[in-house]
C-alpha positions in Angstrom: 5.4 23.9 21.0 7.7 23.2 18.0 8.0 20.1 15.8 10.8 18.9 17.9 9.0 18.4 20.4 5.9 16.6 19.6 8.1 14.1 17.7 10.5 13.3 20.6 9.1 10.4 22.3 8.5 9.0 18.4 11.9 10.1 17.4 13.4 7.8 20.2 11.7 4.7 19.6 12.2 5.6 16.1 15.9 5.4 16.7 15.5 2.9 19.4 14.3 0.1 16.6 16.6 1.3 14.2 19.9 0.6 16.2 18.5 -2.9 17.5 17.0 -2.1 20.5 15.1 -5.6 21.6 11.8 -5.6 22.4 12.3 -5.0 26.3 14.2 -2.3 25.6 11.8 -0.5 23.5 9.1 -1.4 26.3 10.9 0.6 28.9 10.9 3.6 26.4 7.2 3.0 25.8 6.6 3.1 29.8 8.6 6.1 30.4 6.4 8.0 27.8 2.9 6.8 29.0 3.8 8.2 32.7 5.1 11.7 31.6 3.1 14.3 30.1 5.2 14.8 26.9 2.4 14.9 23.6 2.9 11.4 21.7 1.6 10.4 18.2 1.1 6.9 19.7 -0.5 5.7 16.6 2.6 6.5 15.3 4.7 5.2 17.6 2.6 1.6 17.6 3.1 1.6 13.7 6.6 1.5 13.5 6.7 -1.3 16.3 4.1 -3.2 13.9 7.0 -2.8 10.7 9.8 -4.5 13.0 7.8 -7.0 15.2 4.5 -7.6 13.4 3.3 -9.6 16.3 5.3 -7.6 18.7 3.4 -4.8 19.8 0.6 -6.1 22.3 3.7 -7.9 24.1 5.7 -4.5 24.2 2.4 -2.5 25.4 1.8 -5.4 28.4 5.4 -4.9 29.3 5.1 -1.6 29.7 1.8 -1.0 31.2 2.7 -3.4 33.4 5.9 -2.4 34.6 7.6 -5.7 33.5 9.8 -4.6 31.5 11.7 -3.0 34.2 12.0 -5.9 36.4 15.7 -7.7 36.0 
């Protein structure tokens, strides 16, 4: 494996917060990369979460363990 590919699922939540994404949004992104096998620095990943929503993270990883934040 390269670089590029450890860092993609961190690069896209990365850019995800960065061009506004809400919090949903980022959820689905979150979900997405807990059912495939793709290697994620989650530590990494829930950091920057923590710098844009400081209280914002449990809510995103409920959404997305959950499935919620797929429904409409």
């Amino acid at each position: 494996m390269t670089g590029f590919e450890i860092s993609c699922v961190e690069s896209m939540i990365e850019n995800e917060i960065r061009q506004g994404c809400n919090q949903r949004q980022v959820a689905q992104s979150y979900a997405l990369a807990l059912r495939s096998s793709w290697p994620t620095d989650w530590s990494k990943v829930n950091a920057m979460i923590q710098e844009k929503w400081p209280k914002g993270l449990k809510r995103i990883k409920e959404m997305a363990w959950s499935g919620r934040c797929f429904d409409k």
